[in-house]
C-alpha positions in Angstrom: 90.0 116.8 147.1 92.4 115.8 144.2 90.3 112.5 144.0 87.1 114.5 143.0 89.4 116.8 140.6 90.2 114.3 139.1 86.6 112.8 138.8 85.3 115.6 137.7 87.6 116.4 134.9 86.8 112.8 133.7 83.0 113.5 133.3 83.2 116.5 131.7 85.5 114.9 129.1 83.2 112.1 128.7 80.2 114.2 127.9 82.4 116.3 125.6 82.9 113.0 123.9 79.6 112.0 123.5 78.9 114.7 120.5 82.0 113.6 119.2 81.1 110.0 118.9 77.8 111.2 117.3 79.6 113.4 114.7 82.0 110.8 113.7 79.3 107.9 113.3 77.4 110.7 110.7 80.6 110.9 109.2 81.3 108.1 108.7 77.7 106.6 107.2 77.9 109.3 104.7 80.8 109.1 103.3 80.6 105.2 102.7 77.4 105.5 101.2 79.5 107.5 98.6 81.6 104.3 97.7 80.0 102.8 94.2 78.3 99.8 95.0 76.2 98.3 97.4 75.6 94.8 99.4 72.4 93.4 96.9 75.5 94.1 94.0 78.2 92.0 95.7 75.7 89.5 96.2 74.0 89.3 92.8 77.5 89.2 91.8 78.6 86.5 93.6 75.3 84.4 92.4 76.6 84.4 88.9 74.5 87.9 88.0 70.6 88.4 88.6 67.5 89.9 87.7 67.0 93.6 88.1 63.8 92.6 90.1 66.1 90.1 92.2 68.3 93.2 93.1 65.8 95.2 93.9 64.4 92.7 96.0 67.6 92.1 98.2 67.7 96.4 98.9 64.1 95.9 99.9 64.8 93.1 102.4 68.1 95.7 104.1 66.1 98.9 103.6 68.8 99.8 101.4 65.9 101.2 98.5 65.1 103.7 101.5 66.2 107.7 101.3 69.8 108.2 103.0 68.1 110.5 105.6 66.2 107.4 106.6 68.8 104.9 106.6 70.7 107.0 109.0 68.1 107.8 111.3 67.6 104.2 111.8 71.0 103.6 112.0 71.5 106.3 114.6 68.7 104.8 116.2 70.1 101.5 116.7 73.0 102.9 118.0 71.1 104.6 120.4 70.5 101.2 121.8 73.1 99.7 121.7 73.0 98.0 118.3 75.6 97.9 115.6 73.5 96.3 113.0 73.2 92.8 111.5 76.0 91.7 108.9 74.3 90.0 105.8 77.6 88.9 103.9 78.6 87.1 107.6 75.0 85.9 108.4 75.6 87.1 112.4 75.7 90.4 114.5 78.0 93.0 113.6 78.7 93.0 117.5 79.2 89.0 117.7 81.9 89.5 115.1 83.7 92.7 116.4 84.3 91.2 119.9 85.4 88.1 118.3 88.2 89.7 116.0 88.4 92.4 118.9 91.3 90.1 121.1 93.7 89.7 118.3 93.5 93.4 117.1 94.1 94.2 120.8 97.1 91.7 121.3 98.9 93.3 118.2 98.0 97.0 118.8 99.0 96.7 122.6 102.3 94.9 122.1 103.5 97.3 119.1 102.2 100.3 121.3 104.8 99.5 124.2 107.3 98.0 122.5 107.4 101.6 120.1 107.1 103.4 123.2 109.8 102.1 125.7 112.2 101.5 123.1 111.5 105.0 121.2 112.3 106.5 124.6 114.9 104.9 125.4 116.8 105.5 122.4 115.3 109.0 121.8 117.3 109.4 125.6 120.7 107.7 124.5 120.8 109.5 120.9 120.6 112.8 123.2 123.6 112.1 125.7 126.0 112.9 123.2 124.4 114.8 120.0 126.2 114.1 116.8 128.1 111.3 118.1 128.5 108.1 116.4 125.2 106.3 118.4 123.5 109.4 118.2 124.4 109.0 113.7 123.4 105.5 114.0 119.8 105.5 115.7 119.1 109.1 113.6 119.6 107.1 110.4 117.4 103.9 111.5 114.7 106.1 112.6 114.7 107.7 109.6 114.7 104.7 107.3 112.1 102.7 109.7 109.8 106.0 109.2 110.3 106.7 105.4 109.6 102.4 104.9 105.7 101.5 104.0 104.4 99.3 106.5 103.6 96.5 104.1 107.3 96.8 102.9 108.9 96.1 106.3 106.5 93.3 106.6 107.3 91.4 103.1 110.9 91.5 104.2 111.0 90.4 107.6 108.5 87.8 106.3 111.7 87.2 103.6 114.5 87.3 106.2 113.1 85.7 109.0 110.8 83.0 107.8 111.5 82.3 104.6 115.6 82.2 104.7 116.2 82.0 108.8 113.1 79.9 109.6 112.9 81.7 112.9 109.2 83.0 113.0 106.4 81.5 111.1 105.1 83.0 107.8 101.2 84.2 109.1 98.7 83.3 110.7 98.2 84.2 114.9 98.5 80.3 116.1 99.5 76.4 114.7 95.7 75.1 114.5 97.0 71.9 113.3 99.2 71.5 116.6 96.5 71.4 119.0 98.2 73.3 121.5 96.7 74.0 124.7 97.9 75.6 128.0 101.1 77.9 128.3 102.0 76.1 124.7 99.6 77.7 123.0 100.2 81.2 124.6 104.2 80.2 123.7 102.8 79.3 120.3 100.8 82.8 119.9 103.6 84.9 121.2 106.2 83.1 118.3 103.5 83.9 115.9 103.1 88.0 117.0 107.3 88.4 116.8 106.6 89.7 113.3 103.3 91.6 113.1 104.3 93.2 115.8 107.6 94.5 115.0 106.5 95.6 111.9 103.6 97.5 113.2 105.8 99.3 115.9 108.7 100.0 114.0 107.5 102.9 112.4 106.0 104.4 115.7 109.6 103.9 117.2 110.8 106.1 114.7 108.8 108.9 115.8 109.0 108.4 119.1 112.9 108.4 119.2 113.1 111.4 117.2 110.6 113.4 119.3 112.3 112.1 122.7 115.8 113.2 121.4 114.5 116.9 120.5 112.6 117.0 123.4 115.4 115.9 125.5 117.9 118.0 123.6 115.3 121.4 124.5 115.1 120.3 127.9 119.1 120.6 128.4 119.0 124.2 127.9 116.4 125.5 130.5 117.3 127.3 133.3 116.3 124.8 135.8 118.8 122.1 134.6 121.9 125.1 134.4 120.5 125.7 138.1 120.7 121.8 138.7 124.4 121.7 137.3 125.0 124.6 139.6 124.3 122.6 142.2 126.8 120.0 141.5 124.3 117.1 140.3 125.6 114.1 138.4 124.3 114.3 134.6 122.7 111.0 134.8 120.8 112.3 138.3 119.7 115.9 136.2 118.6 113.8 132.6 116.6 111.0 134.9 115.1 113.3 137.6 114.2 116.2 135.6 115.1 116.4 132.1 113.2 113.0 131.2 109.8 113.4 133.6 109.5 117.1 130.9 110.7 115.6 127.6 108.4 113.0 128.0 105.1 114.8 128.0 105.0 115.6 124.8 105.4 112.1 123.5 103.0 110.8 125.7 100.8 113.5 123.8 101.4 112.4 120.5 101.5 108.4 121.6 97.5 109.2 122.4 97.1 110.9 119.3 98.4 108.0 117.3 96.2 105.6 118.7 93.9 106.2 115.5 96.8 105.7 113.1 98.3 102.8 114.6 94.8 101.0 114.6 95.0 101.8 111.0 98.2 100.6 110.7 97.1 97.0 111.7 95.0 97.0 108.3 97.8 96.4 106.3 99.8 94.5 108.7 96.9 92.1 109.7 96.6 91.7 105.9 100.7 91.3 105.6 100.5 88.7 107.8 96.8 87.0 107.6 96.4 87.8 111.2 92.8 87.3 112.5 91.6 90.9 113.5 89.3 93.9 113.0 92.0 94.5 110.4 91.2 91.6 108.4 87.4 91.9 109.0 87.5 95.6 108.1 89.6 94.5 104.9 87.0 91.7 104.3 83.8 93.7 104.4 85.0 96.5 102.5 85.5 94.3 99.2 81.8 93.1 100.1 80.0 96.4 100.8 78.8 95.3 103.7 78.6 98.8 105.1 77.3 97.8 108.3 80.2 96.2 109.8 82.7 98.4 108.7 80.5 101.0 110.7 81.0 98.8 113.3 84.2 98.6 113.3 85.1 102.9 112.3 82.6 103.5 115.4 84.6 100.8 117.4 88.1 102.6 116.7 86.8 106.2 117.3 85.8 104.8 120.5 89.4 103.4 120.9 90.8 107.1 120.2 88.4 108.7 122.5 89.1 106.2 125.7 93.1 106.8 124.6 92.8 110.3 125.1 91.0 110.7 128.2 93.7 108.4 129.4 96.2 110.5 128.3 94.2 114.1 129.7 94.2 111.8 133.3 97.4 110.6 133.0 98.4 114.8 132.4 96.0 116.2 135.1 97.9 113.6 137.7 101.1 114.9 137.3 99.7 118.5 136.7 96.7 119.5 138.9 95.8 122.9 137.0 95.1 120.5 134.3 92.4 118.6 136.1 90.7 122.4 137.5 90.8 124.0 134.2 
């Protein structure tokens, strides 16, 4: 019975995402057809300039001379399909080229994710055993300057600290080409590399999540179900782990699925930071180049992301809470 529930309350989130997906992928065509410039520009430009008639020749040959109405009804109609468009600047399918940047982006994203999770948590739960104590002082003031720092920022300087004057980390890149590793090398090699990116991409969500877990945790301490628990004679590290934590929690799990969107952004400017090979980069790239159609790809791509995120996050609720799956 909880099985089908649970089912249930999957599908009917799926079709509600459905229209969502649509809106966004609108959205999104229109507003980058209001960015100045277009592909045949970036292209004429890149020739050395050309011929009005040359120009007009190259938005012939994308459709790009066509109304907007008609753009995006073939656009939409290629999505229908299962088609994310061709990439002219690229000379290969916008899909060819998503799903080859896709694993880095995910390697990054993933790692940053858990290691801003666990250790926000964490420390979010040992800043609240003793409020206004000196580790409770200490984490408050790194989460605050790890949240007020610009991602780019925290990346020049660990760049500064730990490759240029430790040597610890290499500078960018995602692997040693010139090493010709293979095997558990190469993984070792690609795990030295992500150190950095990935540090600087999940120190900032840290900071959030160790401030939200200490509130949460501190709110929790004063319901009537932990003064019961005390009543009781339970040990403080038995009420915090048993029941204070499994509550505080939820709402950080909330707002970790929430973030999903900004921390994908987020790997822009670290993937650029650190020349990492992702959608990041890619997204960077074709921006610069107009080419409209793969940075379509990629939007679409990331709202997908955000919409799979927070299903995960409605299951992961309507597990623990039933009335969640049946409402």
């Amino acid at each position: 019975m909880r099985a089908a529930l649970i089912l249930s309350f999957v599908a009917r989130r799926i079709l509600q995402a459905i229209p969502t997906l649509v809106g966004i992928a609108i959205l999104n065509f229109l507003l980058l057809q209001l960015a100045p410039g277009d592909l045949a520009s970036v292209l004429a430009g890149e020739s050395g300039g050309s011929s009005g008639e040359y120009i007009d020749e190259i938005r012939q040959k994308f459709g790009l001379d066509q109304p907007i109405y008609v753009q995006l009804l073939a656009y939409l109609k290629n999505l229908a399909v299962g088609d994310l468009g061709y990439s002219a600047r690229n000379n290969e399918a916008v899909s060819t080229l998503i799903i080859g940047r896709l694993g880095p982006t995910l390697m990054l994203t993933a790692t940053a994710f858990v290691l801003a999770l666990v250790l926000g948590v964490v420390l979010g739960a040992v800043s609240s055993r003793r409020v206004h104590s000196t580790e409770d002082n200490v984490i408050s003031v790194l989460s605050m300057v790890f949240y007020a720092m610009p991602l780019f920022w925290i990346g020049l300087m660990l760049i500064l600290v730990f490759s240029v004057w430790l040597r610890w980390f290499p500078v960018a890149g995602m692997e040693d080409v010139a090493a010709f590793y293979s095997g558990f090398d190469r993984v070792r090699d690609i795990a030295w590399h992500l150190v950095l990116p990935a540090t600087t991409l999940g120190l900032f969500y840290m900071a959030v999540y160790t401030r939200m877990t200490r509130a949460a945790m501190i709110d929790q301490k004063d319901m009537d179900y932990v003064t019961t628990a005390r009543a009781k004679g339970l040990s403080e590290s038995r009420i915090t782990i048993r029941h204070a934590f499994p509550n505080a929690v939820l709402p950080v799990i909330t707002m970790a699925g929430v973030q999903l969107g900004t921390l994908l952004g987020g790997s822009v400017v670290v993937e650029t930071v650190f020349a990492w090979p992702g959608l990041g980069t890619l997204a960077y790239q074709a921006l610069f180049a107009r080419d409209l159609n793969l940075l379509l790809g990629i939007f679409l791509l990331c709202a997908c992301m955000v919409v799979v995120a927070n299903i995960l996050i409605d299951v992961l609720y309507a597990l623990i809470d039933k009335r969640i799956a049946m409402s």
